[in-house]
C-alpha positions in Angstrom: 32.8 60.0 -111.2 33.3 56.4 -112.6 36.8 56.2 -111.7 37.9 52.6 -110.8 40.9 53.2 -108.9 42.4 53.7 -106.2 40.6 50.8 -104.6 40.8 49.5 -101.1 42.8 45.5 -101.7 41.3 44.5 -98.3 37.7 45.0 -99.6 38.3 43.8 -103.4 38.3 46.1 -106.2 36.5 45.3 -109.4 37.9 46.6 -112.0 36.8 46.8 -115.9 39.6 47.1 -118.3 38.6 47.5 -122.5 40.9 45.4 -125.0 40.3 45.6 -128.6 40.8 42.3 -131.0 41.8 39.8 -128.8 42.7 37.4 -132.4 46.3 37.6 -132.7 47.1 38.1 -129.0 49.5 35.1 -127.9 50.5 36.4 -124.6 49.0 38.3 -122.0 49.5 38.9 -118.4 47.6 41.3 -115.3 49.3 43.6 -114.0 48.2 45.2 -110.5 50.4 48.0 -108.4 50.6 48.4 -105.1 50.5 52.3 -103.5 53.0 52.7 -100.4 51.6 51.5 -97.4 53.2 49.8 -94.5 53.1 45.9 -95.2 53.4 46.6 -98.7 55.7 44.1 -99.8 54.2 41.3 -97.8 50.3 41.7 -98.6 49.2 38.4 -101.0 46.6 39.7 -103.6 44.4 37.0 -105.9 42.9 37.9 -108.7 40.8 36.5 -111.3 40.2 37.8 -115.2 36.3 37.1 -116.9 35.6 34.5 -114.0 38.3 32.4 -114.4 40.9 32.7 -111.0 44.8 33.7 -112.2 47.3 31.8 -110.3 50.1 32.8 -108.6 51.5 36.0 -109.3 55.4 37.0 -109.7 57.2 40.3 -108.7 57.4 43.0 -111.2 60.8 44.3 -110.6 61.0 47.1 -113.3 57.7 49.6 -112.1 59.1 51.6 -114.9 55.8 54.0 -116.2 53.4 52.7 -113.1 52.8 55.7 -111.4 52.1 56.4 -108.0 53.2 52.2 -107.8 55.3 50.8 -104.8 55.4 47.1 -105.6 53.6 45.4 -108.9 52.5 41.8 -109.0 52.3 40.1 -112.4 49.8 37.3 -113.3 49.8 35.2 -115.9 46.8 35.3 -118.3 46.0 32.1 -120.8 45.2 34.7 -123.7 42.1 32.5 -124.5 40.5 33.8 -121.6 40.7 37.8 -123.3 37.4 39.3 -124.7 37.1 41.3 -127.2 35.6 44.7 -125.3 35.0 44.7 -121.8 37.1 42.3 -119.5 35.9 41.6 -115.6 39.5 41.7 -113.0 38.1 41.4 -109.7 41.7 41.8 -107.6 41.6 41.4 -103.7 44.2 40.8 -100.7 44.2 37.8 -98.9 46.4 38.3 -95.9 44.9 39.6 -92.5 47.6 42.2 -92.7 47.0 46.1 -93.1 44.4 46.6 -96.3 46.8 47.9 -98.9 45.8 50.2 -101.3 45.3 49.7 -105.4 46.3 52.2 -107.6 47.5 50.5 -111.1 45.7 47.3 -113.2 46.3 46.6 -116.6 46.4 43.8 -118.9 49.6 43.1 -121.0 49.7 41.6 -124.3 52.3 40.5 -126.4 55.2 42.0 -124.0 58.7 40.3 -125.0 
């Protein structure tokens, strides 16, 4: 049916996500959600965007609009590494812990 998500985090999802002009873009960050599962808030995810591994993600506190989202994780993207069109996010979970499940990814740009 082509749907990308939900996706398992244990097993890595690789998602697709379309961006338009990627000239004037001067910040942009990932954005992945987390359904509610038991071991939610302590599963470590990594992802990376067109190849290039994203470090560390942060805590997004305000899950304001993610559906269906129990905990959100925020990476920071150099913007340089956008294409115009189609952009690769392979996302996956790290920890031995319980697989957790993958319901939201999205890239960010220009968010004050």
């Amino acid at each position: 049916n082509g749907a990308q998500l939900p996706a398992e985090a244990a097993g890595g999802a690789a998602v697709r996500i379309r961006t338009g002009s990627t000239s004037d873009v001067t910040r942009a960050a990932l954005v992945v959600g987390l359904g509610a599962r038991d071991g939610v808030t302590a599963a470590v995810l990594e992802a990376s965007l067109n190849g290039r591994r994203l470090g560390v993600p942060e805590e997004l506190r305000d899950l304001t609009g993610l559906g269906g989202v129990q905990r959100a994780l925020r990476f920071a993207v150099d913007p340089r590494m956008l294409l115009p069109g189609e952009n690769a996010v392979p996302v996956r979970q790290t920890d031995a812990a319980g697989s957790q499940q993958i319901v939201w990814v999205e890239l960010r740009v220009n968010e004050r």
